[in-house]
Every structure is written in structure tokens, then in C-alpha cells.
Backbone as CSV, one residue per row, in Angstrom:
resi,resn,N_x,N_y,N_z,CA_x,CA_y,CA_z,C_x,C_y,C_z
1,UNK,127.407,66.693,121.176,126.671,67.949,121.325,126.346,68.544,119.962
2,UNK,127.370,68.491,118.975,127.511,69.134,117.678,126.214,68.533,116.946
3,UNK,125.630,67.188,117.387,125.644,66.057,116.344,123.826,66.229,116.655
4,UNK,123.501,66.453,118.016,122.113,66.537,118.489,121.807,67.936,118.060
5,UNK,122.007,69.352,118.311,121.962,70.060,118.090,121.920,70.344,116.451
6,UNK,122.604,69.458,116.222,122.160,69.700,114.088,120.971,69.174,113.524
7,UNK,120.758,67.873,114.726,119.536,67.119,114.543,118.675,68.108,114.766
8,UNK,118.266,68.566,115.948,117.475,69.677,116.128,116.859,70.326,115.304
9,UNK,118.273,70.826,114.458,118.040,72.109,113.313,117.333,71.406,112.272
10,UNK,118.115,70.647,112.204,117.318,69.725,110.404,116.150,69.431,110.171
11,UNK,115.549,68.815,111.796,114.138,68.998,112.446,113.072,70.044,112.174
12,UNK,113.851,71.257,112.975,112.791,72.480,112.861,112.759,73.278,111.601
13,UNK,113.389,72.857,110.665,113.505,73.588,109.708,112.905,73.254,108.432
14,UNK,112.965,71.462,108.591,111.956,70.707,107.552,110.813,70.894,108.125
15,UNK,110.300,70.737,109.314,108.771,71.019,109.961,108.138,72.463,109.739
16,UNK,109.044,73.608,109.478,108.420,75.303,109.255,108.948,74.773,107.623
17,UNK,109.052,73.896,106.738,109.393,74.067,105.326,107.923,74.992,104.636
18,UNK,106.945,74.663,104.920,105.939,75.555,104.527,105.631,76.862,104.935
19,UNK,106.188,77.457,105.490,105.831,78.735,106.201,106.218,79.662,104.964
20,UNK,105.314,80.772,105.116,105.494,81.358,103.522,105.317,83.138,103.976
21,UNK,106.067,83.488,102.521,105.506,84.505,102.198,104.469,85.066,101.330
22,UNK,103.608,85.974,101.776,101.854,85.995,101.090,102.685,87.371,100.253
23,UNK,102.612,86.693,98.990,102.821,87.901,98.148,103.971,88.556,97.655
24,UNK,104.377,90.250,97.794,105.720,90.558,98.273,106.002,90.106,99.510
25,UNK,107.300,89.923,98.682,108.316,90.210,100.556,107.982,91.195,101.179
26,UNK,107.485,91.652,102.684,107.060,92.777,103.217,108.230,92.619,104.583
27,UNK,109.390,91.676,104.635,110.184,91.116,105.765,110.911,93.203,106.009
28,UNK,110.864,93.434,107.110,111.892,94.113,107.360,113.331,94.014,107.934
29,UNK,114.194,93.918,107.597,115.610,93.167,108.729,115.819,94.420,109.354
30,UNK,115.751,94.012,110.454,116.449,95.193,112.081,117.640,95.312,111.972
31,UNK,117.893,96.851,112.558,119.493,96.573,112.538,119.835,96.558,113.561
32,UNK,121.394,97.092,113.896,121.286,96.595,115.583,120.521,97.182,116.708
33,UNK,120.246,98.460,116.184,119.166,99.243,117.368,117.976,99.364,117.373
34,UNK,117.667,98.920,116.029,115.949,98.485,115.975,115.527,99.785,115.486
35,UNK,116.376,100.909,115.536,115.656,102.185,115.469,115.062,102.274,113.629
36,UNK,114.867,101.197,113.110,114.635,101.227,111.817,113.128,100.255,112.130
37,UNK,112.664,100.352,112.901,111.545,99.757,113.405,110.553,100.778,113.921
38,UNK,109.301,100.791,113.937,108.444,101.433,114.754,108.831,101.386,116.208
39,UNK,108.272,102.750,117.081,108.657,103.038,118.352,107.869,101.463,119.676
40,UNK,106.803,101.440,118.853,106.043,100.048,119.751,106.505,98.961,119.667
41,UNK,106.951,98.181,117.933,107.753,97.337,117.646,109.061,97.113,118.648
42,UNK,109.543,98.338,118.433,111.305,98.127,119.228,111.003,97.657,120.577
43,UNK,110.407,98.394,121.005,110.183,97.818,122.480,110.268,96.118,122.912
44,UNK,109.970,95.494,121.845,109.098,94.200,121.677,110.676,93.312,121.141
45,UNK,111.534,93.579,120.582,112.539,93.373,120.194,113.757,92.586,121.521
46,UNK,113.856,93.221,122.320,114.725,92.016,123.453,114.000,90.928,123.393
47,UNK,112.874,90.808,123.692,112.545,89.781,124.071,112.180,88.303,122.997
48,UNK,112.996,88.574,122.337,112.658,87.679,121.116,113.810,86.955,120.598
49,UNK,114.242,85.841,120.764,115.553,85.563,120.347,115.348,83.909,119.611
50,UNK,116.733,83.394,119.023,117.278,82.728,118.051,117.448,81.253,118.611
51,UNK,116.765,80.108,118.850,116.803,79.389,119.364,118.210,78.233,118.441
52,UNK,118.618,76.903,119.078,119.886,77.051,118.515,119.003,75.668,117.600
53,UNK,117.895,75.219,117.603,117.451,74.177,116.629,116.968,74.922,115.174
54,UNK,116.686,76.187,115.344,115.984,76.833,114.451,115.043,76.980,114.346
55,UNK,114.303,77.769,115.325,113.466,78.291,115.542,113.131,79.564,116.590
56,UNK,112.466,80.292,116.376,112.461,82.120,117.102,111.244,81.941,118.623
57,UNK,111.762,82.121,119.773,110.818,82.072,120.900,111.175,83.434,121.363
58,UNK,109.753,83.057,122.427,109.852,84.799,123.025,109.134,84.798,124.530
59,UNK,110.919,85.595,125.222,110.789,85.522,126.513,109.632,86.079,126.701
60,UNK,108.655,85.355,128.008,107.425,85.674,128.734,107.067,85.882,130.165
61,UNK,108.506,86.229,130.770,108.806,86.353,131.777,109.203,85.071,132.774
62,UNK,109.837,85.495,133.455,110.155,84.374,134.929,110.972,83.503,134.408
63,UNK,112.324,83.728,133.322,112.671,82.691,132.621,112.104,81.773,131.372
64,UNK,111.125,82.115,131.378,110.408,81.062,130.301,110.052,81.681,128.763
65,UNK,109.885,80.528,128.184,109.900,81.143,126.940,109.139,80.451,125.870
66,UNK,108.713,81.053,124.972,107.001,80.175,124.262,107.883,80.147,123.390
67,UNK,107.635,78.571,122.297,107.832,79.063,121.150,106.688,77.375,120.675
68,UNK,106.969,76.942,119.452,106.507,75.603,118.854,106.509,74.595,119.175
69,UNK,105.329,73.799,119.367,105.872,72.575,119.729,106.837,71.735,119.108
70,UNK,106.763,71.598,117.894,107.287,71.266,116.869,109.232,71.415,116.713
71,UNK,109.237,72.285,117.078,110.335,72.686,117.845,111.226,71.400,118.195
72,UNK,110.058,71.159,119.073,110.986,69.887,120.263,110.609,68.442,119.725
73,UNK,109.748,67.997,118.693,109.336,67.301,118.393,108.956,66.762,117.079
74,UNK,109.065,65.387,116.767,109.315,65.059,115.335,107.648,64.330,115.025
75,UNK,106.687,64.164,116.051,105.697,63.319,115.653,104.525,64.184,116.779
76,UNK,103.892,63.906,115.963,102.590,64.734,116.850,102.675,63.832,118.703
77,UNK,102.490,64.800,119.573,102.090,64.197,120.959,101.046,65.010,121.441
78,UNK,100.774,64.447,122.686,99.656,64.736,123.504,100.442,65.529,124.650
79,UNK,99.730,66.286,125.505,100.340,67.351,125.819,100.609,67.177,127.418
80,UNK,102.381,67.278,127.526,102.893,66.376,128.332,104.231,67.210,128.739
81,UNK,104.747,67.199,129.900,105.508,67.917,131.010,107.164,67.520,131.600
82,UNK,107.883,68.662,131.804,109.239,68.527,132.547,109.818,67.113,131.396
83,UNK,110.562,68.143,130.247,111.189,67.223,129.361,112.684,67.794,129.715
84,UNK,113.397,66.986,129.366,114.551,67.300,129.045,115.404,67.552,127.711
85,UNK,116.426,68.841,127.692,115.884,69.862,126.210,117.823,69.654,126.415
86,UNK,118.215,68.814,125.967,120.227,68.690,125.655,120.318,69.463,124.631
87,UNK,121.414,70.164,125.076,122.668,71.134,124.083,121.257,72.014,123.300
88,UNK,120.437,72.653,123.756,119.443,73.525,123.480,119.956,74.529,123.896
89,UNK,119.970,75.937,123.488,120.495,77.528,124.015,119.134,78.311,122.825
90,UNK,119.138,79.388,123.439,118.656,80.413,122.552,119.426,81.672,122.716
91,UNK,119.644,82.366,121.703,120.439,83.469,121.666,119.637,84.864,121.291
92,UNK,119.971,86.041,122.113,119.018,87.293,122.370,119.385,88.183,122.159
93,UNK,118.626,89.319,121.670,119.759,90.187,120.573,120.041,90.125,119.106
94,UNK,119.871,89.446,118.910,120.283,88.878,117.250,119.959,89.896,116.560
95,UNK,120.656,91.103,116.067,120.178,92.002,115.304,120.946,92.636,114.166
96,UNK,121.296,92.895,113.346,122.518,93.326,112.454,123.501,92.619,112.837
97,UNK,124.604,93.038,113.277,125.882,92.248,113.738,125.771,92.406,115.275
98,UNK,125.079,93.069,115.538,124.852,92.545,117.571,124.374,91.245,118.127
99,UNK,125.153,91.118,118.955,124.612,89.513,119.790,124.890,89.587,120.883
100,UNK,123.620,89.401,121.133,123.343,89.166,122.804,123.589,87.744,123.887
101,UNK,122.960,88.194,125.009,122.934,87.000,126.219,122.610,85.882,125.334
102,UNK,123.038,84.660,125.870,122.568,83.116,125.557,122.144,82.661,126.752
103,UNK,120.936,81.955,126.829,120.667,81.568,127.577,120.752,79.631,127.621
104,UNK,120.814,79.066,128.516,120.720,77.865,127.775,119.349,76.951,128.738
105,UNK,118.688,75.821,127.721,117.663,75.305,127.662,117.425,74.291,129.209
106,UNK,117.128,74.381,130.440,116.814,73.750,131.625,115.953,72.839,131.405
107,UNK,114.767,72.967,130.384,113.734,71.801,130.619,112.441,72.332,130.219
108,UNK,112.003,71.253,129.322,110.692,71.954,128.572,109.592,71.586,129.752
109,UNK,108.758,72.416,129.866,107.902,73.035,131.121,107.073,72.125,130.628
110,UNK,106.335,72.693,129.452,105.123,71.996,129.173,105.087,72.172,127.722
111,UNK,104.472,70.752,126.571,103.952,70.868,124.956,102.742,70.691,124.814
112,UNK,102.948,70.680,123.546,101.786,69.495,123.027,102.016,69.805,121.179
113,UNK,102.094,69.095,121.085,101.562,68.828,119.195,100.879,68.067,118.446
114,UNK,99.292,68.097,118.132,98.449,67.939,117.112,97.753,68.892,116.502
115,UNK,96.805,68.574,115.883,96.327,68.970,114.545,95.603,70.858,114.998
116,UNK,95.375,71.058,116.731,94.696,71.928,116.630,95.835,72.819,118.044
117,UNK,96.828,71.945,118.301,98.003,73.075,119.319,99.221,72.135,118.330
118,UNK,100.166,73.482,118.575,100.810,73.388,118.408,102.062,74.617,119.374
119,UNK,102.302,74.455,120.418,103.117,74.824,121.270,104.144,74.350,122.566
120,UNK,105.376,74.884,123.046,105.842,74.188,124.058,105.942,75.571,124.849
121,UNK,106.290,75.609,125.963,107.057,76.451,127.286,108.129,75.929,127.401
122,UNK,109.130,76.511,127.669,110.681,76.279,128.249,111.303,76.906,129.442
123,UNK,111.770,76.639,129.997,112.676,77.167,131.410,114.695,77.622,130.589
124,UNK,114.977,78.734,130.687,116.188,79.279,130.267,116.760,79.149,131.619
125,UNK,118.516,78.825,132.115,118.968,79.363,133.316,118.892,80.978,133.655
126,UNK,118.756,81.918,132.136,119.036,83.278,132.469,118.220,83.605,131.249
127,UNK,117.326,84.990,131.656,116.580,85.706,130.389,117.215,87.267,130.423
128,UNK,116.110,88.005,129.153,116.428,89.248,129.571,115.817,89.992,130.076
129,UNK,115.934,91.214,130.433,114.979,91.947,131.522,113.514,91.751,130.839
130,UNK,113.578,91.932,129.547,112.572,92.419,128.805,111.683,91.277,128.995
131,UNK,110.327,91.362,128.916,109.275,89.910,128.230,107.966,90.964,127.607
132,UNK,107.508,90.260,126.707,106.378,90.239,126.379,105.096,89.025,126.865
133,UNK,104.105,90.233,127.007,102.896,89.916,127.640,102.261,89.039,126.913
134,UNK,101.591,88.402,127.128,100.931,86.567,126.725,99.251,87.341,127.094
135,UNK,98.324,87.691,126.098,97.182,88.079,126.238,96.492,86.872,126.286
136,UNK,96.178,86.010,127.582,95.459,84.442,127.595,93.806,85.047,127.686
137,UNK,93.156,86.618,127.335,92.014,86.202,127.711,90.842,86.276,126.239
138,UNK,91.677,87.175,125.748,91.151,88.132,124.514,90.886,87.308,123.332
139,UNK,90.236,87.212,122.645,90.110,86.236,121.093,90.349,87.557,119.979
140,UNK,90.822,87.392,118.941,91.608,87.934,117.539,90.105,88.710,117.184
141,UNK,90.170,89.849,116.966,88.704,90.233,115.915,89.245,90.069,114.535
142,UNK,88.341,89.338,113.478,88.513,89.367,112.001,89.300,90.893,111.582
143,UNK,90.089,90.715,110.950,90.833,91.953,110.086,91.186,92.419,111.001
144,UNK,91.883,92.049,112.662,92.618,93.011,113.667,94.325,93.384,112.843
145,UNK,94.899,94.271,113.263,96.289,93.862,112.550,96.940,93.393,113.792
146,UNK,97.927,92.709,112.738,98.979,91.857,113.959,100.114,92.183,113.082
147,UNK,101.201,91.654,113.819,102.432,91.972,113.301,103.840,90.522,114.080
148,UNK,104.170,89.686,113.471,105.286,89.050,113.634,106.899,89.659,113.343
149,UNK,107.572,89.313,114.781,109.458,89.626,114.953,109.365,88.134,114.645
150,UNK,110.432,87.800,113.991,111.174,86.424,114.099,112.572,86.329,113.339
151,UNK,113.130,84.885,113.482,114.552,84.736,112.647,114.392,83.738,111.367
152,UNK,113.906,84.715,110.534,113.679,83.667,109.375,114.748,83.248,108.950
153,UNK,114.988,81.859,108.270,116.095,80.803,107.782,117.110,81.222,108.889
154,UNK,117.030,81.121,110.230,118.071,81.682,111.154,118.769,82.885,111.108
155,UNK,118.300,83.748,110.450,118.584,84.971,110.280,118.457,86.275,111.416
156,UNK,119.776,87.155,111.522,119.106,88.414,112.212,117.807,88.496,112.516
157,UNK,117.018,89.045,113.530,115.561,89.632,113.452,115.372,90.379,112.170
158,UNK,113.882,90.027,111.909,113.530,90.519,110.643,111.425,90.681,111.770
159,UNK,111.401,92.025,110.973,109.685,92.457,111.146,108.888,92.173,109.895
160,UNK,107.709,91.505,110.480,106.607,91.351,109.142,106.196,92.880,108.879
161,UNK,106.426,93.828,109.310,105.113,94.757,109.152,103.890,94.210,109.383
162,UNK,103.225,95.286,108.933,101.343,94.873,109.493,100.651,94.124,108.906
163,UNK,100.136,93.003,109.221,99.337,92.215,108.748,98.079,92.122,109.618
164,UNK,97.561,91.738,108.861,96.080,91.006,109.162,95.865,89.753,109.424
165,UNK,94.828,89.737,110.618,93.965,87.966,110.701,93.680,87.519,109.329
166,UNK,93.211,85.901,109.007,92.271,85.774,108.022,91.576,84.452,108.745
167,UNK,90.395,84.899,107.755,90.080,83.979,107.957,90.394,82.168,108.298
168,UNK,89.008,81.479,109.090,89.972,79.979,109.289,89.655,79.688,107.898
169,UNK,90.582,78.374,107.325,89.969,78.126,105.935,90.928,76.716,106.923
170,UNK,90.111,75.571,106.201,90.729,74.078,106.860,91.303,73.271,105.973
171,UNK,92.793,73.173,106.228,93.994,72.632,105.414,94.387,71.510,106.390
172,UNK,93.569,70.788,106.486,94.316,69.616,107.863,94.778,70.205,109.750
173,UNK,94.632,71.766,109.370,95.099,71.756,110.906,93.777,72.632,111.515
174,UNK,93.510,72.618,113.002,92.283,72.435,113.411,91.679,73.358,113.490
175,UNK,90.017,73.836,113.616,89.113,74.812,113.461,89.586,76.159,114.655
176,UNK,90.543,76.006,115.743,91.063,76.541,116.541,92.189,77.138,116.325
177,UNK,92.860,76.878,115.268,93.835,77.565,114.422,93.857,78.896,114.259
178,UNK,95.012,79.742,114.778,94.746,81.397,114.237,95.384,81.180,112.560
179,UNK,94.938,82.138,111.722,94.987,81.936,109.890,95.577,83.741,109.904
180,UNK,96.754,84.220,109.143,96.991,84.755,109.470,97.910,85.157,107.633
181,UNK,97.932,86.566,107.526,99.242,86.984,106.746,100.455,87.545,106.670
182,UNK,101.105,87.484,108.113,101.889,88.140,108.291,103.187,87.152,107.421
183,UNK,103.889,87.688,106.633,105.475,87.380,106.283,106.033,86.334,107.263
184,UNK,106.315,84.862,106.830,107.679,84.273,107.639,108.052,83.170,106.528
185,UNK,108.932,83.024,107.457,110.211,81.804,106.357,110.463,80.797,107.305
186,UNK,110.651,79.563,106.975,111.285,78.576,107.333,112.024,79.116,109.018
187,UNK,112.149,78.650,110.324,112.978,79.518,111.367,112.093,80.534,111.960
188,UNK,111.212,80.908,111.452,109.847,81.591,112.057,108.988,81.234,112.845
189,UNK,109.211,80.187,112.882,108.216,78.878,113.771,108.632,79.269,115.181
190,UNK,107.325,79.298,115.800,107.596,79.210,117.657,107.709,81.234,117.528
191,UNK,107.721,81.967,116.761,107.865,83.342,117.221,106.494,83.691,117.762
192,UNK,106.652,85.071,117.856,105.095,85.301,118.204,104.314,86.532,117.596
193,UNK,103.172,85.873,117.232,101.926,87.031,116.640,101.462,88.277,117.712
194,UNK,101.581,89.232,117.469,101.703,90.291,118.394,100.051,91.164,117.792
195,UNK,99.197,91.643,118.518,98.663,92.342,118.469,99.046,93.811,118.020
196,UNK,99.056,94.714,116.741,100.296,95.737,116.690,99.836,96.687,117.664
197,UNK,98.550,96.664,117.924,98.456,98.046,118.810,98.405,97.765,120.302
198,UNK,98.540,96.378,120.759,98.846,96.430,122.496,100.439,95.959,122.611
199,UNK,100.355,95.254,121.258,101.575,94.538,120.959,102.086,92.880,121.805
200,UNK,100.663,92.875,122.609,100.837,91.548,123.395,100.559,90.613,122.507
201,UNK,100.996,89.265,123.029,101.416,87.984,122.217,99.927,87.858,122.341
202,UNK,99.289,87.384,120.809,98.326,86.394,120.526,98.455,85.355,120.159
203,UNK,99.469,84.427,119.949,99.689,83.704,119.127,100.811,83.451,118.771
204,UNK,101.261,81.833,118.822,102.632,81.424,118.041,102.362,81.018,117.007
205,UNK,103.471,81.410,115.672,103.815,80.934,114.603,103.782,79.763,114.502
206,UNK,103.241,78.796,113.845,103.265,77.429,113.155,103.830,76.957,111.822
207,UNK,103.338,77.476,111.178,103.486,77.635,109.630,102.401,78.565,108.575
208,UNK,102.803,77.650,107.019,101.240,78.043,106.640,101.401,77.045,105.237
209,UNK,100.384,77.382,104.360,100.033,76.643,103.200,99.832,77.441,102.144
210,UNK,99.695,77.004,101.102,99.399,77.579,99.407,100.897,77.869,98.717
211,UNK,100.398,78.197,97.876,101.577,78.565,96.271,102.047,79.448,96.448
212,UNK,101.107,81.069,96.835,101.843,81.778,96.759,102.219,82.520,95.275
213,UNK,101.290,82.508,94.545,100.436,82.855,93.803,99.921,84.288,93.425
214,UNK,100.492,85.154,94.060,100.204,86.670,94.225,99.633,86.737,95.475
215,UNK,99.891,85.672,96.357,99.669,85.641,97.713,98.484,85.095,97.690
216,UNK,97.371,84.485,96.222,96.076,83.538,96.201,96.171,82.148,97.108
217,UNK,95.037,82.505,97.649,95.275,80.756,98.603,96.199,80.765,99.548
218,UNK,96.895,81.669,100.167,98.128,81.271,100.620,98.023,81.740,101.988
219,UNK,98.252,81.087,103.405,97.585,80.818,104.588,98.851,80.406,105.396
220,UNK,99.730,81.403,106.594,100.255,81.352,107.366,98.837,80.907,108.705
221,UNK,99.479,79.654,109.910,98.465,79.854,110.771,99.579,79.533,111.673
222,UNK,98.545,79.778,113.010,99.649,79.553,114.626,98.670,78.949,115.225
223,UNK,98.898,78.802,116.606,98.160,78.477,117.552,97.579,79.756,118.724
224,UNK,96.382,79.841,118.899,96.036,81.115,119.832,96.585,80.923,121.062
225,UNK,97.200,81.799,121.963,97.551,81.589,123.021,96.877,81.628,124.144
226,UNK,95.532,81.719,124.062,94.525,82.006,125.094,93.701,80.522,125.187
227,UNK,94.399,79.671,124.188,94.028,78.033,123.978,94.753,77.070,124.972
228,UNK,95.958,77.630,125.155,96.900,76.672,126.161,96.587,76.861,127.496
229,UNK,96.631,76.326,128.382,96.147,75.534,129.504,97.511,75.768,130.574
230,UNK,97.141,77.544,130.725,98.242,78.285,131.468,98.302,77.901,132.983
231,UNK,97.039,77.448,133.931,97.150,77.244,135.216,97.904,76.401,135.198
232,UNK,98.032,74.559,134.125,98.788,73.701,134.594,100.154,74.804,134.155
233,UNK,100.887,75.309,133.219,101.860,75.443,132.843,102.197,76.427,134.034
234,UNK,101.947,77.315,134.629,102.323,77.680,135.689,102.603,76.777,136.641
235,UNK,101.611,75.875,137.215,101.675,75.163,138.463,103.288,74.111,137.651
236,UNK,103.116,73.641,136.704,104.753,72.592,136.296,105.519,73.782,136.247
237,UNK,105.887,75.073,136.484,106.943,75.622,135.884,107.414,76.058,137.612
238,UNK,106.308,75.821,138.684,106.897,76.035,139.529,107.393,75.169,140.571
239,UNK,106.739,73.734,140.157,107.623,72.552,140.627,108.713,71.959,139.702
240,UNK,109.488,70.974,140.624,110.519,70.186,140.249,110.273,68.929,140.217
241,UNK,111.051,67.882,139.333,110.690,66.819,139.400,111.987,66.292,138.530
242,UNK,112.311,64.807,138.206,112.825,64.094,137.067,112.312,64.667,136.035
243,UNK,113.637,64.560,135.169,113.017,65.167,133.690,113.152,64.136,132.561
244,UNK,112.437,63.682,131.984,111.716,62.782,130.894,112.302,63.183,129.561
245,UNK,112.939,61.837,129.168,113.089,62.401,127.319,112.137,62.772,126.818
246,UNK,111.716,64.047,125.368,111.046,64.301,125.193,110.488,62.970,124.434
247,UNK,108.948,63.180,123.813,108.782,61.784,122.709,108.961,61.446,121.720
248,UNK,109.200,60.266,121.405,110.360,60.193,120.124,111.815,60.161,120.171
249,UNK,112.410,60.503,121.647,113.424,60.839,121.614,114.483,59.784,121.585
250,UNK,115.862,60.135,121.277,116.765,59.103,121.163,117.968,59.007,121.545
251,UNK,117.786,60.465,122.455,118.731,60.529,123.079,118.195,60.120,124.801
């Protein structure tokens, strides 16, 4: 258990190795009540927790939970159903020295990872009351602000503050790509890009690119969530079936 679960980590953590910060650090760390957060932010805060490979997902109701494909996977795949997710938990709450419910990992619903998605769904045995809303219809306006919660380098919750869209600019990953400046680190991967003023999910964290440079060139992107292909992921999340190693897998 010890031995897969580290694999995991070593995984998700070399795969978000590029995820950056544009500029200053603008990270805020939460404390345990969030009350060091904006009143809209906090709200948004249960539902966001510490996955145990290293990486930040966020409950979306009915048990399930978005985060990276990448996450679950060491080689790009095609986008494929009812995996089986061993000695996987995510932990909720994570805030100063508070710790919350654990939930543990039933079975990845639905992925996919290439050049232009990059996301999975998961099934938890237990969530928390809380979820955040999954906006599948809306597209990003240029310069909207957004704002990312996540657990950078496995860390407590930490807030980007407000950021902005940016433009697409094409670094190998695809013209469907959200391009983005919000603050993350390594463990940021799979969180979610929040609209700040509805505060619904647009978008999971991927990574990003550049030096970093006074923040020149330098390009956090995710995947839009209004890109994934929610009727099948509903219709698999509400059947059963055998569950499939994920690909690549070796266990």
C-alpha cells in the first residue's frame, strides 16, 4: 500500500514539475477557518481537498470529484472509463492544522490525457456536504478574473488571489487549452479555476511553462471544463461494471 501510493506521489509531482509562479508569490495560505480569505472564496473552501498522490481535486457533488488526468496516469491516453484507483484517499479540510473527512478512492469514473484534455472524474465512498458547481456551458471572456484554491507541494490550502485569463499562446499543449495566471506549485494539478465572481469551476489546473522572468513568458494552462463530455461521465458514474487497471498500469 505504502509502496503504490508513493508511486502515485512521485508521479504527480514530476508531471505538475512545471507549474509556476507568474512573478511574485501572490499564494495566500488559509488558516483553519478560512476567515483570512474573502467571504465568496471561503465558501468554496470544503470542497477542495488533498489527494493522497499529490494532487488537489474538488468535490462536484454526488460523491465525485474532478481533478487531472495526469493524476492517474504516466503516458498520455485516450479517454476511457470505470478504472480502478488502489490505496487512493483524498483528504478535506486541509487548512492550518485542521483536518478533515478522508474519503477514499472507489473508481475513476471517467479520463483522458493528451495534448488538448487533460482531466479524470472519480467516485469517493464519502464527500462533504459542500461541492462546487462545474459551469459546462459558459466559455472564459479574455481578461475575466479567476481565482485558484489548491495544495501546493502538498501543502495546507493556499489561495491564488485574483488572476486573470491569458491569452492561448501554443507550447505543445492544444489550441483548447485555458492559459491562465493564477499562482500554483507543483500539487496544484487537478484543482480548480474558479470564476471569482460566480466562483463556479471553469477549469482544471494542468500546469504551465516559461522562466519566470518577472513573470515574462510565463503561462499556467488547464483544461476548460465545458470541453469534457459530461453526458457520458454522468451516464458511467451511474452504472456499474468491472473495473479495469488504469493504462500503463502495473498493478
Amino acid at each position: 500500500m505504502t509502496t503504490i501510493a508513493s508511486l502515485f506521489l512521485s508521479l504527480a509531482l514530476s508531471a505538475t514539475a512545471h507549474a509556476k509562479v507568474i512573478g511574485s508569490n501572490d499564494l495566500v495560505v488559509s488558516n483553519g477557518g478560512a476567515v483570512n480569505l474573502p467571504h465568496q472564496v471561503r465558501e468554496a473552501v470544503d470542497t477542495v481537498g488533498l489527494i493522497s498522490m499529490g494532487c488537489t481535486g474538488t468535490h462536484i457533488g454526488s460523491n465525485l470529484v474532478l481533478t487531472a488526468g495526469h493524476c492517474f496516469l504516466t503516458l498520455p491516453a485516450p479517454i476511457g472509463d470505470n478504472y480502478a484507483c488502489p490505496d487512493i484517499t483524498i483528504q478535506w479540510g486541509v487548512r492550518g492544522d485542521r483536518r478533515g473527512l478522508v474519503s477514499r478512492c472507489l473508481r475513476v469514473v471517467s479520463l483522458q490525457l493528451d495534448r488538448e484534455s487533460d482531466w479524470a472524474v472519480f467516485e469517493v465512498d464519502r464527500a462533504p456536504i459542500k461541492y462546487s458547481t462545474v459551469n459546462i456551458k459558459d466559455r472564459v471572456q479574455p481578461n475575466q478574473v479567476l481565482t485558484v484554491l489548491s495544495h501546493p507541494e502538498g501543502r495546507p490550502l493556499e489561495w491564488s488571489r485574483r488572476c486573470k485569463m491569458l491569452p492561448f499562446v501554443s507550447r505543445g499543449n492544444g489550441p483548447r487549452s485555458l492559459h491562465h495566471q493564477c499562482d500554483t506549485q507543483p500539487g496544484s494539478s487537478g484543482a480548480p479555476v474558479y470564476d471569482l465572481e460566480t466562483m463556479q469551476v471553469i477549469g482544471v489546473h494542468n500546469g504551465g511553462f516559461g522562466n519566470n522572468v518577472n513573470g515574462a513568458g510565463t503561462v499556467n494552462y488547464g483544461t476548460y471544463v465545458n470541453t469534457l463530455p459530461w453526458q457520458r461521465i454522468i451516464a458511467k458514474a451511474r452504472t456499474r461494471g468491472q473495473l479495469r487497471p488504469l493504462p500503463g498500469s502495473v498493478f
